[in-house]
C-alpha positions in Angstrom: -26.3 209.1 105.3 -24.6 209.9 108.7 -20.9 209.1 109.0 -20.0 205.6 110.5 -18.9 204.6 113.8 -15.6 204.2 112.0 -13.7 207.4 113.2 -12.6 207.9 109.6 -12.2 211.7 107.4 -13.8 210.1 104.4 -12.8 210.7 100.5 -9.8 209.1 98.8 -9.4 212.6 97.1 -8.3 211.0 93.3 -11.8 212.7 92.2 -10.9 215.1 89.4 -12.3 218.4 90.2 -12.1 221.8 87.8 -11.6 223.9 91.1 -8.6 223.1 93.1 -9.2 223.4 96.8 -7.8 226.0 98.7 -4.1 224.9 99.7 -4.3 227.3 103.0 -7.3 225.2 103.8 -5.1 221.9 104.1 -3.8 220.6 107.3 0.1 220.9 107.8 -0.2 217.7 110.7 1.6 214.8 108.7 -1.3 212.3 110.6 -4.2 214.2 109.2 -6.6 212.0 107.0 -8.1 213.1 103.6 -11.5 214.8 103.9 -14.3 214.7 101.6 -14.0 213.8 98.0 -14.0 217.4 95.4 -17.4 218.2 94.3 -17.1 218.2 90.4 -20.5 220.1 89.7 -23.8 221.0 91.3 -26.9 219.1 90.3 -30.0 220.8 89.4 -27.9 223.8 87.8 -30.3 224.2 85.3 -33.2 224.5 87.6 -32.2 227.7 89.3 -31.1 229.2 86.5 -34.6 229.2 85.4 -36.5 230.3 88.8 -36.8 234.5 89.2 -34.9 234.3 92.5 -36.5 236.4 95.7 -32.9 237.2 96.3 -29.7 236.4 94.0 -26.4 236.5 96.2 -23.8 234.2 96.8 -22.4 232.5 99.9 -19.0 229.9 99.9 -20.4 226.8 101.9 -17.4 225.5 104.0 -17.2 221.5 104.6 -15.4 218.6 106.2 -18.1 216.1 106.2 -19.4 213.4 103.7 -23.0 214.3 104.3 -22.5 218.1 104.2 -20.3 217.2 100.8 -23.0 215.5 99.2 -26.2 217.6 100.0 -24.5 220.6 98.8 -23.3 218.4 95.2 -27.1 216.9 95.2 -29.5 218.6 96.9 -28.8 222.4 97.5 -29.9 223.7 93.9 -33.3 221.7 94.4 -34.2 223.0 97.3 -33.0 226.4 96.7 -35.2 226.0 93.9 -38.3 224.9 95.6 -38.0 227.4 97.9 -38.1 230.6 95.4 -41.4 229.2 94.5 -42.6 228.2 97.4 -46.8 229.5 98.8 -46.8 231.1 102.1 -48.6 227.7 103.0 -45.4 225.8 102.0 -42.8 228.3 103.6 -44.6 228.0 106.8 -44.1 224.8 106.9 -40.6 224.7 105.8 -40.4 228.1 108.6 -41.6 224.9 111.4 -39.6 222.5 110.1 -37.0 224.6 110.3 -37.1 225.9 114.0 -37.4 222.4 115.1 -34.0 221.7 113.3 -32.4 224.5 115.1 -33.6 223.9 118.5 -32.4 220.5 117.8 -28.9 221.6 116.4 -28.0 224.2 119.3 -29.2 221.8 122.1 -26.8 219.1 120.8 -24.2 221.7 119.6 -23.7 222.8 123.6 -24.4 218.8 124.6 -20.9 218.4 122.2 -19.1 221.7 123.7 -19.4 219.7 127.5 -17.0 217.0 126.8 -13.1 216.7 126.6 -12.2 216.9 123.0 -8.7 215.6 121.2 -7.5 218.5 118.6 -8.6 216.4 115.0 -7.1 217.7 111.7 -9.9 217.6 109.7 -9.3 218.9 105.5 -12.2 221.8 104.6 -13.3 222.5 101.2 -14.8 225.4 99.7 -17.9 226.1 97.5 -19.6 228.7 96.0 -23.4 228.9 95.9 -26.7 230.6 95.1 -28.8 231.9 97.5 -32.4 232.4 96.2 -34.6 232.9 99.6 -34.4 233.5 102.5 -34.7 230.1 103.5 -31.8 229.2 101.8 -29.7 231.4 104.4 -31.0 229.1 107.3 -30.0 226.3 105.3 -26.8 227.2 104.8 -26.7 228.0 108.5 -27.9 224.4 109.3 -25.1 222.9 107.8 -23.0 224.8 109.2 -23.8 223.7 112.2 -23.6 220.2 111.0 -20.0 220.0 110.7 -19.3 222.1 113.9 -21.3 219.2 115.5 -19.1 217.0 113.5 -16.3 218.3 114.6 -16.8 218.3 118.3 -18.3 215.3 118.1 -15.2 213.4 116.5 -12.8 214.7 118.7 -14.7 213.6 121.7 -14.8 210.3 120.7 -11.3 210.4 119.8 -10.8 211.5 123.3 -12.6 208.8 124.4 -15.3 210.9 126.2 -18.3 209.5 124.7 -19.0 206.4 122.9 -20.3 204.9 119.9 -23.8 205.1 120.5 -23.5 209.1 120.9 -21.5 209.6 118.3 -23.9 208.0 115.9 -26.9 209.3 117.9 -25.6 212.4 116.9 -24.5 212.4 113.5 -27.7 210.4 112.7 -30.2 212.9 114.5 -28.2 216.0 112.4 -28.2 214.7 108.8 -32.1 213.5 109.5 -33.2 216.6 110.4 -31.6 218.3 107.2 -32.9 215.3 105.4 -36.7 216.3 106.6 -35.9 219.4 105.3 -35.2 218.6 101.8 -38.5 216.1 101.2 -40.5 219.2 102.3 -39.5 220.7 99.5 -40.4 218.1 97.1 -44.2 218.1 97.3 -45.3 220.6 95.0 -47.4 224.2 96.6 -51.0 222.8 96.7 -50.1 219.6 98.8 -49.9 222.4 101.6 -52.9 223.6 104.0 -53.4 227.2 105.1 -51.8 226.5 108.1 -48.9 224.3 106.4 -49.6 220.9 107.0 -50.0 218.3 104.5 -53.5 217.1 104.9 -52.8 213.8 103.7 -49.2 213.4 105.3 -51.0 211.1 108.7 -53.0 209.1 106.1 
């Protein structure tokens, strides 16, 4: 789910986790808040480790966010997965999906870069992940640009330059179009038409 209208950095940070953050990371401002709770594992580990990846490199996935925290803990590996063995039919409509959420994301991105914007200490974590496609690169890119528009968008409320109602219409309208994203990749291959819609997705 999208962060609150509470303008809170979210995460009591007692979760034991195996890989420290990085210290440098932390904020030295004595008012900053805790960011997201440590991820302790990936799920769905076992999944990639099985698929013949189109490509197998890594990338460190920076976050400040709850939502960017726990689609990289719960959903990355799956639809990393799904995308290595996804038909043409299904990567064209991940490939629409896809632009949608961009034009989206860089639209609102330079809607968030008009306003007055208070300097917020926000705490980023680090982590280390698989790329198996392609796709997975624009992913990674998305939510990216998740927590930039996070990060704007906080510090404009904080400086009181836009309300509520855009913060959340914001935050909201981000995480669902990474959201669509993922339950693309859950129907399997041949619930996909040659031309990548899913025949019985109006019925």
């Amino acid at each position: 789910m999208a962060e609150s209208s509470d303008p809170q950095y979210r995460g009591s940070g007692t979760e034991t986790e195996s890989q420290e953050p990085d210290s440098s990371l932390a904020p030295q401002d004595p008012v900053a808040h805790s960011g997201p709770k440590p991820i302790q594992r990936l799920l769905s580990q076992d999944r990639v480790s099985r698929i013949i990846p189109e490509t197998d490199s890594g990338t460190v996935l920076t976050y400040c966010s709850d939502f960017v925290r726990d689609f990289v803990r719960s959903d990355w590996n799956f639809c990393t997965a799904k995308m290595s063995v996804a038909s043409r039919d299904k990567i064209l409509a991940l490939d629409t999906r896809f632009r949608e959420a961009n034009a989206w994301m860089d639209a609102k991105l330079a809607w968030s870069r008009s306003f007055r914007r208070r300097n917020v200490s926000l705490r980023y974590d680090r982590r280390e992940v698989v790329v198996t496609h392609s796709l997975a690169g624009r992913l990674a890119r998305l939510l990216n640009q998740h927590d930039q528009l996070f990060a704007n968008v906080l510090g404009a409320y904080m400086a009181h330059t836009i309300d509520d109602v855009q913060k959340d219409d914001a935050l909201i309208g981000a995480a669902r179009h990474i959201s669509a994203i993922h339950r693309l990749c859950i129907p399997d291959n041949d619930r996909f038409a040659r031309d990548g819609k899913q025949p019985d997705a109006d019925s």
